[in-house]
C-alpha positions in Angstrom: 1.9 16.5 18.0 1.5 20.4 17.3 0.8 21.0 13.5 -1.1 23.0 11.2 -4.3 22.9 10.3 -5.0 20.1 7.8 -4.9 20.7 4.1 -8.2 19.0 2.2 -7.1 17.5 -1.2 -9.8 16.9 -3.9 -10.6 13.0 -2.8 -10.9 11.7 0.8 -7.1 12.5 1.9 -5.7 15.4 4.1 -2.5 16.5 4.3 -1.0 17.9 7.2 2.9 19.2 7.9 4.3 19.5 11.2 7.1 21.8 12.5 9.6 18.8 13.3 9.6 18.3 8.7 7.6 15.4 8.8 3.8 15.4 6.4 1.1 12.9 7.4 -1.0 11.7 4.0 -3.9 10.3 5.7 -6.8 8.2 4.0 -10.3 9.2 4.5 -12.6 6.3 4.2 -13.1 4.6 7.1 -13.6 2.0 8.7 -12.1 -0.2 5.4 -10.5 2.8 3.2 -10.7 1.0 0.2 -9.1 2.9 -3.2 -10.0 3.6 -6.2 -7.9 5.3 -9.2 -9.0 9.0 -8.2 -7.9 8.6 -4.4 -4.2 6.8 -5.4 -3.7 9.9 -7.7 -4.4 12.0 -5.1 -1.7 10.5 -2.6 0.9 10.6 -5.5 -0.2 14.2 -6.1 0.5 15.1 -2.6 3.8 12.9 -2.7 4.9 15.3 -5.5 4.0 18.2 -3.9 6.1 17.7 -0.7 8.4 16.2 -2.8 9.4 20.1 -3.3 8.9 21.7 -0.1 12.1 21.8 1.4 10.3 21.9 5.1 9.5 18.1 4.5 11.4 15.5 5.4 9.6 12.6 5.7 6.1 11.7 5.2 4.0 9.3 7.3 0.8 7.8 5.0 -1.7 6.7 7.3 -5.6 6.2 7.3 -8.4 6.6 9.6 -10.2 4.2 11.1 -10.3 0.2 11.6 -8.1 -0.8 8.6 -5.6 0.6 6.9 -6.6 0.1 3.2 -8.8 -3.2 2.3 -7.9 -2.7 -0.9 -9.5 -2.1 -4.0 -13.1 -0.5 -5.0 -13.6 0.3 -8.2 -17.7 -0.1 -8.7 -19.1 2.3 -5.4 -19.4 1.0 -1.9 -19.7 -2.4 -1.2 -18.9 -3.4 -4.7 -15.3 -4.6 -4.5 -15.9 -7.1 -7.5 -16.5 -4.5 -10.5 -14.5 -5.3 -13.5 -11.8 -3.1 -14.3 -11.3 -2.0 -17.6 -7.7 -2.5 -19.6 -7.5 1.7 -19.7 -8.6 1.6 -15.5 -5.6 -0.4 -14.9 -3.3 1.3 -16.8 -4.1 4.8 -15.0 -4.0 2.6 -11.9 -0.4 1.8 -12.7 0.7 4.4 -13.6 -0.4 6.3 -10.4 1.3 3.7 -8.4 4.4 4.2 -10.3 4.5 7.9 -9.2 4.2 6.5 -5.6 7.5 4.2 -5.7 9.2 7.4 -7.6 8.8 9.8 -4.4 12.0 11.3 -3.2 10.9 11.8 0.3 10.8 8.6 2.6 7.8 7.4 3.3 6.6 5.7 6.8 3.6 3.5 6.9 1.6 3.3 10.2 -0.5 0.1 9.0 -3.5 -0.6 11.7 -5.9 -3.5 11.0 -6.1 -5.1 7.3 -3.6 -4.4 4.7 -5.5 -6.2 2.2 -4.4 -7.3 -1.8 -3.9 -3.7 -3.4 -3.7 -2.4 0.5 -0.6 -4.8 0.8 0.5 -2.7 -2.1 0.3 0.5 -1.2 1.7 -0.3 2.5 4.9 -1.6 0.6 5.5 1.3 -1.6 6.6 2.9 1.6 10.4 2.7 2.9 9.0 1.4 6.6 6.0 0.0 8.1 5.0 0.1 11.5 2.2 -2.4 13.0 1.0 -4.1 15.9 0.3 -7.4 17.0 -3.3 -7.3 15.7 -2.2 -6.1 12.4 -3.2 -8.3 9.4 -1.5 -8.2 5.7 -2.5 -10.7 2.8 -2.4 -10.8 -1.0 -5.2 -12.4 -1.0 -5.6 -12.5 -4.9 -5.0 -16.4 -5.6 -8.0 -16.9 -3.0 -9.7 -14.6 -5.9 -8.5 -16.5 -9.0 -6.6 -13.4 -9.5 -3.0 -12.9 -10.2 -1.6 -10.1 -7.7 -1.0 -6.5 -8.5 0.0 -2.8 -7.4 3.6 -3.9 -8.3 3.6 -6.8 -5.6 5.6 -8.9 -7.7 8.7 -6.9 -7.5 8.3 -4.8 -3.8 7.2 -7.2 -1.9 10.0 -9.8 -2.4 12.8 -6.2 -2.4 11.4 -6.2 1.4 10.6 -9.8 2.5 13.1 -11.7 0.2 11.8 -14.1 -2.4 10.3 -17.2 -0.8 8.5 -15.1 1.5 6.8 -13.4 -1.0 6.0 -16.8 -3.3 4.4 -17.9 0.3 2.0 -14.5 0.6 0.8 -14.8 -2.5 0.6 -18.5 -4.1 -1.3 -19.4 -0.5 -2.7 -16.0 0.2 -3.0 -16.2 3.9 -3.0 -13.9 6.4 0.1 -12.7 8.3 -0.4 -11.2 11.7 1.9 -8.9 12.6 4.7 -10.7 14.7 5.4 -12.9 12.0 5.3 -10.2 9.8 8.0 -8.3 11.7 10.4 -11.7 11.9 10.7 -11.7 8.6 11.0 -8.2 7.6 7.5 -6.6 5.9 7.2 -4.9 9.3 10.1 -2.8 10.8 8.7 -1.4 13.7 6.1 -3.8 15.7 4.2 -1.7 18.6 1.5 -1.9 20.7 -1.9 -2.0 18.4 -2.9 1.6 19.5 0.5 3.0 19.3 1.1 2.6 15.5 0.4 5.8 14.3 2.6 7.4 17.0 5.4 5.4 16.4 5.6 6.2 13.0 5.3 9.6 13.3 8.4 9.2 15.7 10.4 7.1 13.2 9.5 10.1 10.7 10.8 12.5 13.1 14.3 10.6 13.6 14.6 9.9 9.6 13.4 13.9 9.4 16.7 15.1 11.9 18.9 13.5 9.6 20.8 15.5 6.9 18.5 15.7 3.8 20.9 15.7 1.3 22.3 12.5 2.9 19.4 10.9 3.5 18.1 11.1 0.3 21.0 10.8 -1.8 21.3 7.0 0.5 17.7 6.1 -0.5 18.1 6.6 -4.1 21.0 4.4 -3.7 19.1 1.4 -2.2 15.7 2.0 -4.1 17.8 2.5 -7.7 15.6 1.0 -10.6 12.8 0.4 -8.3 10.2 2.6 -10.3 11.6 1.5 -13.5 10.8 -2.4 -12.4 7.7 -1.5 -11.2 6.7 0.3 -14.2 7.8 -2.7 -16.4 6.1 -5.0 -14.1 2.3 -3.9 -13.8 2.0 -4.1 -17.9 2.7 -8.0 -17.0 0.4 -7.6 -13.7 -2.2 -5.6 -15.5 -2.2 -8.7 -18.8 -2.4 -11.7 -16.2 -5.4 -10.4 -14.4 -7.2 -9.5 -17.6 -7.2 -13.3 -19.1 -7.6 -14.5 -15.3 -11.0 -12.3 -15.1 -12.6 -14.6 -17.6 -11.9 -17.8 -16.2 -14.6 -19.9 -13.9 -12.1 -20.0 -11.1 -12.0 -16.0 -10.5 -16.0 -16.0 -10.8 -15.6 -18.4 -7.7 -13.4 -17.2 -5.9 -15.5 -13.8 -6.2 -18.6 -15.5 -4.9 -16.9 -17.2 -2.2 -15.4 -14.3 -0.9 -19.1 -12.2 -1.0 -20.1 -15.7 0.6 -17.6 -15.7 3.1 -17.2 -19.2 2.7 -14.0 -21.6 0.9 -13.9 -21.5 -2.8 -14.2 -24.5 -4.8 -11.6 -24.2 -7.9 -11.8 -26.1 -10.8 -9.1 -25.2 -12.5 -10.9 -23.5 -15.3 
């Protein structure tokens, strides 16, 4: 791929355009890239900035390393378990808002984990490409958790309904074939070809006629920002009461345990 040098945003992205209109937003944390609220700003910053360069087309969001995004980290590394504040979650939202409003179709090359608020972000884009090896969960009911990140209405838009009620009531892993037979991925690839065949799907959405293309996505993404706004206020209530109960304090320790939780039901 010939490109430009990359751009260095304020938090661990770069953004780089090529010559063929498409713009790789890539996460740098590796190996887990776990988010907080500063690094989702940043990607929705960058969104809105290519939003109005005509020379972009399309935008592949990508990370480096092992996993794609293991989802949430809101009290420093390690500490996946710090309590989010009403006000954290809010700005959260919000940010993720701005990513489902882009204008500019987004391609996801999704290596590794896709991971609760990772599982999220991969489905605020228009496609994801994986591999085999390629895991995705919303894993929050294993927390005691009810999900976020606007899962409740973008994941069932891609997988359908009961697909979705299965990812997150059980919150199991799906590996990446059975992930593609049912529609979360849309381009299943060797493991270590991911991020090229995304960038090549970005290309062939890019040679399209702009007007057309975008004019067609707004069209079959109509209201989705709208919904998802609406929806994390509920997202954002759920997981406040849930963070009090006996069951999330479980499921917590059972996750830092890495063994089964025990729920109780309180």
């Amino acid at each position: 791929m010939t490109s430009s040098a990359p751009e260095q945003t304020a938090a661990p992205i770069t953004v780089e355009r090529t010559p063929d209109g498409v713009a790789v937003v890539e996460l740098r944390r590796p190996p887990h890239n776990y988010f907080d609220v500063p690094l989702i700003q940043q990607v929705a910053e960058a969104y809105a900035e290519l939003d109005g360069d005509p020379g972009v087309r399309a935008i592949v969001l990508c990370s480096e390393g092992r996993n794609f995004c293991a989802g949430a980290n809101f009290g420093g590394d390690g500490d996946r378990t710090a309590e989010i504040s009403t006000d954290v979650a809010g700005t959260l939202y919000a940010e993720a808002v701005r990513l489902f409003s882009v204008r500019t179709p987004v391609v996801a090359a999704v290596q590794g984990i896709a991971i609760g608020g990772g599982l999220g972000l991969a489905v605020s884009a228009d496609f994801r490409v994986a591999g085999p090896g390629t895991r995705f969960c919303a894993n929050f009911s294993r927390l005691g958790l009810h999900q976020g990140f606007g899962l409740s209405v973008s994941l069932p838009r891609v997988v359908g309904r009961q697909h979705a009620l299965d990812m997150l009531v059980t919150g199991r892993r799906v590996g990446g074939e059975e992930a593609f037979r049912f529609g979360l991925v849309d381009r299943l690839v060797a493991d270590d070809e991911v991020r090229g065949r995304a960038l090549e799907l970005a290309a062939e959405i890019a040679g399209a006629a702009p007007l057309a293309v975008r004019s067609i996505r707004a069209t079959m993404r109509a209201g989705l920002a709208d919904e998802i706004a609406e929806i994390t206020g509920h997202e954002a209530a759920e997981q406040l009461w849930l963070r009090g109960t006996e069951d999330f304090a479980e499921g917590v320790t059972a996750s830092l345990d890495r063994r089964e939780p025990r729920f109780t039901g309180r």
